[in-house]
Structure formats: C-alpha cells, structure tokens
C-alpha positions in Angstrom: -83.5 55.2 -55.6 -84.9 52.5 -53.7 -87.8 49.9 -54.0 -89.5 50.8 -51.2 -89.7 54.0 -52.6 -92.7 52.8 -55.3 -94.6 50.8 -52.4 -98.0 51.5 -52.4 -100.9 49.6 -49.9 -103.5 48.0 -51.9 -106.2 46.2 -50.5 -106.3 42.9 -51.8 -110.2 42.9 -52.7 -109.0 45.7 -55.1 -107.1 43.4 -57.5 -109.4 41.6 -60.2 -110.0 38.4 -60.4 -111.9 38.3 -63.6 -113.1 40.6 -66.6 -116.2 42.8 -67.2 -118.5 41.5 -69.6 -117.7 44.7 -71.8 -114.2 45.5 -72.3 -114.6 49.0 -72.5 -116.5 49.5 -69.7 -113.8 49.6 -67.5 -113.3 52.8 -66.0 -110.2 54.9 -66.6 -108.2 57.6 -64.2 -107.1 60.4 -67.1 -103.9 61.6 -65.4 -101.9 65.3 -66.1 -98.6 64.4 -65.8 -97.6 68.1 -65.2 -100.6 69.0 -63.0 -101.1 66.0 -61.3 -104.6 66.7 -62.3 -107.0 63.8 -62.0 -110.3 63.1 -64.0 -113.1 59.9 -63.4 -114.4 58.4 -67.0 -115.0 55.2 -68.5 -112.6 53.9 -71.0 -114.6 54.1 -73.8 -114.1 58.0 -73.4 -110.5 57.4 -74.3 -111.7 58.5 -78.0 -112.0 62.0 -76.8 -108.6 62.4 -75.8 -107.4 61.0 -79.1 -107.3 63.6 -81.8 -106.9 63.3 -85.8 -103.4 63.0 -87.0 -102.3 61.7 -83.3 -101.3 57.8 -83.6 -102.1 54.7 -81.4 -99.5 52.2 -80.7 -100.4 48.7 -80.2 -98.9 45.4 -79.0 -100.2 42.5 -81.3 -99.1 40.1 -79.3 -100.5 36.7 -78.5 -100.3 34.9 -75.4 -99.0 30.9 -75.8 -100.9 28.7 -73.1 -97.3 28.4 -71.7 -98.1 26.7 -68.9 -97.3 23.2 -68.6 -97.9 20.1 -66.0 -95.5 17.1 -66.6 -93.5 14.7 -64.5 -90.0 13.5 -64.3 -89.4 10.2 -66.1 -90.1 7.9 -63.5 -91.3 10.2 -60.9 -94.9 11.3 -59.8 -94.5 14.7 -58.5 -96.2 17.0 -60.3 -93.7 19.6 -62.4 -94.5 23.4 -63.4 -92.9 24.6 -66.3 -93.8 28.3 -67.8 -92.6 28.7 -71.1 -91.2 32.4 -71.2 -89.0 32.7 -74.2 -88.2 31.0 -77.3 -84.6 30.4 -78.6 -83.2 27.8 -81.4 -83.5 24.3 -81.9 -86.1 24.1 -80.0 -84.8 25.6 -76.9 -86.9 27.7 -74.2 -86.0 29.9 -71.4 -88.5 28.8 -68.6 -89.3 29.2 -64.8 -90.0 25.8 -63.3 -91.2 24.9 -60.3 -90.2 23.2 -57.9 -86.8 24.2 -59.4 -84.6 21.8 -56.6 -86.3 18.7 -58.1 -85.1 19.9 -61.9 -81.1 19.9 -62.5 -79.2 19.6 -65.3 -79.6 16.5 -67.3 -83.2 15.4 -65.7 -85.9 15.0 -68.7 -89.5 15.9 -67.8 -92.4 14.4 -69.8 -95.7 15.7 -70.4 -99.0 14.6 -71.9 -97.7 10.1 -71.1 -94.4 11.3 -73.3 -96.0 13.4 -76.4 -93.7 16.5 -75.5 -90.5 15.8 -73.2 -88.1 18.7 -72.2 -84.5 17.7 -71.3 -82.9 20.5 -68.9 -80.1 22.1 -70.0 -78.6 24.6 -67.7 -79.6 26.8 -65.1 -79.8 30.3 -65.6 -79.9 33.4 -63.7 -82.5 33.8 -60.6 -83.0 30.1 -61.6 -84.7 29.9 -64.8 -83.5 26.8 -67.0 -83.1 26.0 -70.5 -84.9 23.2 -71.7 -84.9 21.9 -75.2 -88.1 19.7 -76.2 -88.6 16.7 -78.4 -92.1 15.6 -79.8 -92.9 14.6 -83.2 -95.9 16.6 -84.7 -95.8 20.6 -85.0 -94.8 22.0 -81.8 -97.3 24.5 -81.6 -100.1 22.3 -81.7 -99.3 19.9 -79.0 -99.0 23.2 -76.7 -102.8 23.9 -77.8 -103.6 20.4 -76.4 -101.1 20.2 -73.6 -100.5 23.9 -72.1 -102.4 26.6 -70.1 -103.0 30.0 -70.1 -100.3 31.6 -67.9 -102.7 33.9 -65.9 -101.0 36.0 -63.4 -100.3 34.4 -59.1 -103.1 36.6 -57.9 -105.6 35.5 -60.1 -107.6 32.6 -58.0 -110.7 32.5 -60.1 -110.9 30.3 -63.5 -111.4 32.1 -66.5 -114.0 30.8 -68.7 -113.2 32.4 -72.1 -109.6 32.3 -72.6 -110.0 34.8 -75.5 -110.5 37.4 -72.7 -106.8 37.7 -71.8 -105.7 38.3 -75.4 -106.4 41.7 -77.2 -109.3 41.7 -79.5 -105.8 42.5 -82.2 -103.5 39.6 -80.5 -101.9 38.3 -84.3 -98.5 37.2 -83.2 -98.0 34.3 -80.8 -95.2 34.5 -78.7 -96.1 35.9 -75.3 -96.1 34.6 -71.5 -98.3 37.2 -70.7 -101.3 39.7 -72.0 -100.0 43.7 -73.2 -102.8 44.1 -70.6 -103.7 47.7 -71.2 -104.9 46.8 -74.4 -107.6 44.7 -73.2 -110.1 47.2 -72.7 -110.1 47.8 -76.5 -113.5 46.7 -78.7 -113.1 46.1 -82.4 -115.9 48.8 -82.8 -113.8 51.1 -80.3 -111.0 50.9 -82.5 -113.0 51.2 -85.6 -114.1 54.4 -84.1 -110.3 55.8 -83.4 -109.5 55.2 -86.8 -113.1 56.6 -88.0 -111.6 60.2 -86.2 -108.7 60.5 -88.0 -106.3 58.5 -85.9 -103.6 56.0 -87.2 -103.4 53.4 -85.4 -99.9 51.1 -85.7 -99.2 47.6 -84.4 -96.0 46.8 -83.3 -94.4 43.4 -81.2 -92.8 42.3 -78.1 -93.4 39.3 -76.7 -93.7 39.5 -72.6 -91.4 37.7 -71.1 -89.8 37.5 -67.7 -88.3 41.0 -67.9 -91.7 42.6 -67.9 -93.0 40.8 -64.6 -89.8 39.2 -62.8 -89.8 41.1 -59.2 -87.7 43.4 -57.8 -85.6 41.9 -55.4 -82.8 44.2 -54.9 -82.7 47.3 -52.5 -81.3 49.9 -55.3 -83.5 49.7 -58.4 -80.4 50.4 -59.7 -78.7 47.0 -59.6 -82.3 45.4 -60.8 -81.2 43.5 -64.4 -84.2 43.4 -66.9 -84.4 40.0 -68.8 -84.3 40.6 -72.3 -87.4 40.6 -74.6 -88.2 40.2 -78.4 -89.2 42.9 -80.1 -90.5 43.6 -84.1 -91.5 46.8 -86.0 -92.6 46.6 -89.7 -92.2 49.3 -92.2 -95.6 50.1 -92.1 -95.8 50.9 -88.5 -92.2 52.7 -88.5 -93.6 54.8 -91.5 -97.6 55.5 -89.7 -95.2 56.7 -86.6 -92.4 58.7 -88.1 -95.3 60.8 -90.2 -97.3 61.0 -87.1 -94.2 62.5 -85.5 -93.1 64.7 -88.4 -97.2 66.2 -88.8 -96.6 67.2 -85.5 -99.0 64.3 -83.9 -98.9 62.8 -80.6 -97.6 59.2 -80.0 -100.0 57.6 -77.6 -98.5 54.2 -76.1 -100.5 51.8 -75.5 -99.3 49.7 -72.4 -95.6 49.4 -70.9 -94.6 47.3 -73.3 -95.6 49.0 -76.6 -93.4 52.4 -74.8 -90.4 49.9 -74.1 -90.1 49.0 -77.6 -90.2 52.5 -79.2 -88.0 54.2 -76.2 -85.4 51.0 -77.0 -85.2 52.0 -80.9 -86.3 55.9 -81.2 -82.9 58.0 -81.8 -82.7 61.1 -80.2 -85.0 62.6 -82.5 -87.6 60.9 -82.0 -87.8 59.0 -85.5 -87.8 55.3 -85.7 -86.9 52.5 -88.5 -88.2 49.3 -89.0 -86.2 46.1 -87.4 -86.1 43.2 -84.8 -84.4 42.5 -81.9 -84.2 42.4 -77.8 -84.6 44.9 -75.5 -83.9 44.6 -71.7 -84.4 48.6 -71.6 -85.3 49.8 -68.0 -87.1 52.7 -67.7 -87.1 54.8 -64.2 -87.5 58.1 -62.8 -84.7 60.4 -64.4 -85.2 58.9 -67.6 -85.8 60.9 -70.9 -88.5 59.9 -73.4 -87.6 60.6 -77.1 -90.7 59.3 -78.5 -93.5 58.7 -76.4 -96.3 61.7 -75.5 -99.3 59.7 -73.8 -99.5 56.2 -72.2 -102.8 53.8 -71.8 -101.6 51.8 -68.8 -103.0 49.6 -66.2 -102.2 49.8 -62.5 -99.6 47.9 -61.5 -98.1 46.1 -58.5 -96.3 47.8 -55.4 -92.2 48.3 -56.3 -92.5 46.8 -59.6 -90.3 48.1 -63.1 -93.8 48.5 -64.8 -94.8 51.2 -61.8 -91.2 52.3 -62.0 -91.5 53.4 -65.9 -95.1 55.5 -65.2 -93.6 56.8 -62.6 -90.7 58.5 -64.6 -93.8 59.2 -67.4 -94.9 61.7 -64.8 -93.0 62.2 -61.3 -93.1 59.0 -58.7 -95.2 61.6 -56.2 -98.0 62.5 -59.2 -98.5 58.6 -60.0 -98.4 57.6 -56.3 -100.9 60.1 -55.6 -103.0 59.3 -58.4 -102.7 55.6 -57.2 -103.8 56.2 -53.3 -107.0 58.6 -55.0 -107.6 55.2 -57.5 -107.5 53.2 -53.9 -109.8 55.5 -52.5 -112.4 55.3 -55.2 -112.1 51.6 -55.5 -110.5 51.0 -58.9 -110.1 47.6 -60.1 -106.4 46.7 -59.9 -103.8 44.7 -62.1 -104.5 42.6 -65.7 -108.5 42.3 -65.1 -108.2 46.0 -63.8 -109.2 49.0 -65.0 -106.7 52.0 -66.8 -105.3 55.1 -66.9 -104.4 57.9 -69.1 -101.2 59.8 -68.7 -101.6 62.3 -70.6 
C-alpha cells in the first residue's frame, strides 16, 4: 500500500485559517461507510444521528503553549523548540529547529535564563531530548514563556487562544487540539446528554505520532511515535454498558478511536488503565470497538486519512473528500467535519 495512494488535490484557499464565531456552525459531510452515501448538514445536526443509550467518546485533552523561542548561551540566533512529550525528571521529547545548530551538550536559554534546556541526545527523524532547569513551577513559566503550537498552514494569528482547545479540554498535556471536538458547544453537549446519550471522556495527549509525515513509500514501514494515553473507571464502565445494551460507540476524532482500538480485546470490552500507544491504523484493519467516527478532514497521505480510510474503504473516503472539494468545505483543524457513520 503506498502513500501516494491517499493523495488527494486540495486547493489551498480550502484549508482554514481561523474559526467561525460559532463552533457548531461548521458544516458537516454525514458519510455511509457501506454506501458511500453522502449527506450536506451543519454540525449542530449531529444530535440527530446520536440516539439514547448510544455513547460519545471524548478527548479531554488540553493543549500546552508548547512552543518555545530561546537562544543558545551566548548566541543570538533565534531557536524553536516544540515541546511534544513529557518524560521524567524533567525531560521532554521535542522537535527543534534549526536542529544543525542544537547537538548534544549545547544548553538553550529562554525568557534572559528563567527556563534553560540542556540537550541530551538525538532521537529518531531528529527530535532531541532536552531536560530543563528553572526554579518556580514548571508549568507556570510555560504560561509566561510558550505559545500555542498551531499547525504550519495556519498564517493568520488567533486572537482567543481558548478557540483551539475543546470547550471539555481538562487535562494538560497536548502538542496539539483532538480537533474534531472543536465544533462541540457546552449547550450542544448538554443537549446529547439531555437525549439519552452517555457521553465518556477519555485522554491521549497528541504528540508527534498523530501529525509526524509520512515519508516512506510503503505505509507499511511508517513507525508511529508513541502517545500517552488514560481511561478512568468511569469512562471504561459508561462504554462497556453502552456496548453490552447494545449501543453504538461514536468516536469522537482519530485520537479518541486510537485509544479504544489500542486497549479493546477482541470483544469489544475495555478496562480502565494508562499507558502508550503507537497503534497504526490502515486499510485492512479490524475495529473491535468503534461504530461511528466525528472526524475532521485531514491532509493528503497522512496516518490520520490513512485510519478513516480503513473506517470506510480508501475509494468511499476519497470520494467523499473530492465531493467536500467540490462544495468548498473548510479543510484541516479550523475546518469543518464529518460523520462516518
């Protein structure tokens, strides 16, 4: 199977730059993934494909402002360090940028010396580990120091950095917004749950293997980066009844399905627990627990359009991507959604 094989042209006026003023007025593409049926609504109609006793799975994840601007001692050259996941001792796996200018050894400062980052070692495709040193709570001198790690192709400033978390983000850990929850109001929720439907929140923090390219020819020999992942008992139990009432399980973004496809058995049936997943989910693959997905649209040859695409078949999702071109959806985290259903 190769990469090429989930290309898709997208004109680049498509992809959005910034987010309506309601979130649920985004529209949404409501997709049969047997039929290849396709149906135009807005995304506040999601409600009536929801039904009592069916339960919504949510990613309460909370984006960091990850991003950081420092120097090396000494130097003046600007350094770009993303903060992508969190290990001991105050240790990070990070991309940086411009990597050839941060080896080994070299210490990078930021803020005139509040935080510095010492590099470790250099990991695969380049990312390094870096531990810090600050004095203060480490949390709070990213508030003051760090950005918002919005996506490459976003060129416009957002004003209201709220808008790229979840109205639900809880738990801070993430490099980047579970973006197919952003069209979700708390009075949409309220609503869902007002119908009958459970509605469980679950983690996992997005990391690199959510949004590192794929580079190689064969998807095959593409390695996911591994990502952290939590389930409570309360959200295992809301599932497993769901499941056992004979409810649907409607998934709520790529990452929400990645973290019940990595700890479902092969009944279906989860328990509560923690861990990583570097699960990589492709056409051929089997789901065990998931029956709809809320998704976004997603880049050409990417592992998130990969995953839909074995949701449904790659030629259904393709197709429903060229009619989503043709009627001028809005593309990407600021984009509007679809239903798999």
């Amino acid at each position: 199977m190769k990469r090429q094989d989930f290309y898709f042209d997208l004109p680049e006026e498509l992809i959005a730059q910034s987010p309506l003023a309601n979130r649920a007025d985004s529209r949404l593409l409501v997709l049969d993934k047997n039929s290849g049926d396709i149906e135009h609504k807005r995304f506040k109609d999601i409600i009536d494909y929801l039904n009592p006793g069916d339960c919504l799975v949510l990613n309460d994840t909370r984006v960091i402002p990850a991003r950081l601007y420092g120097n090396r001692v000494g130097k003046e050259e600007i350094i770009e360090i993303l903060l992508l996941k969190r290990l001991e001792n105050d240790t990070w796996e990070t991309l940086v940028r411009p990597g050839k200018k941060v080896r080994p050894g070299v210490t990078v400062e930021f803020g005139n010396g509040v935080l510095k980052g010492q590099v470790l070692s250099i990991g695969e495709e380049g990312t390094r580990l870096i531990r810090f040193s600050y004095g203060g709570i480490f949390e709070e001198i990213l508030d003051q120091l760090g950005e918002m790690p919005l996506p490459p192709y976003i060129a416009e400033t957002l004003e209201d950095k709220e808008r790229y978390q979840t109205v639900y983000a809880k738990n801070k850990g993430s490099a980047a917004a579970p973006t197919a929850g952003l069209h979700f109001t708390k009075d949409l929720l309220k609503s869902i749950e007002d119908k009958g439907v459970k509605i469980a929140y679950i983690t996992l923090h997005v990391g690199l293997g959510t949004f590192r390219p794929v580079k190689v020819e064969n998807i095959l020999d593409h390695h996911m980066h591994s990502e952290y992942f939590s389930i409570s008992e309360e959200a295992a139990d809301i599932i497993n009844s769901t499941r056992a009432n004979g409810g649907k399980i409607i998934s709520v973004g790529t990452t929400s399905i990645r973290t019940l496809e990595t700890v479902a058995n092969e009944n279906g049936f989860i328990k509560a627990c923690s861990g990583w997943t570097d699960i990589f989910i492709y056409p051929g693959y089997k789901f065990k627990i998931v029956d709809r997905l809320i998704t976004n649209f997603h880049l050409p040859e990417s592992t998130l359009l990969m995953l839909v695409s074995a949701f449904s078949t790659r030629e259904i999702v393709l197709n429903a991507y060229k009619e989503a071109v043709k009627e001028k959806y809005r593309f990407f985290s600021f984009g509007d959604a679809m239903l798999i259903k």
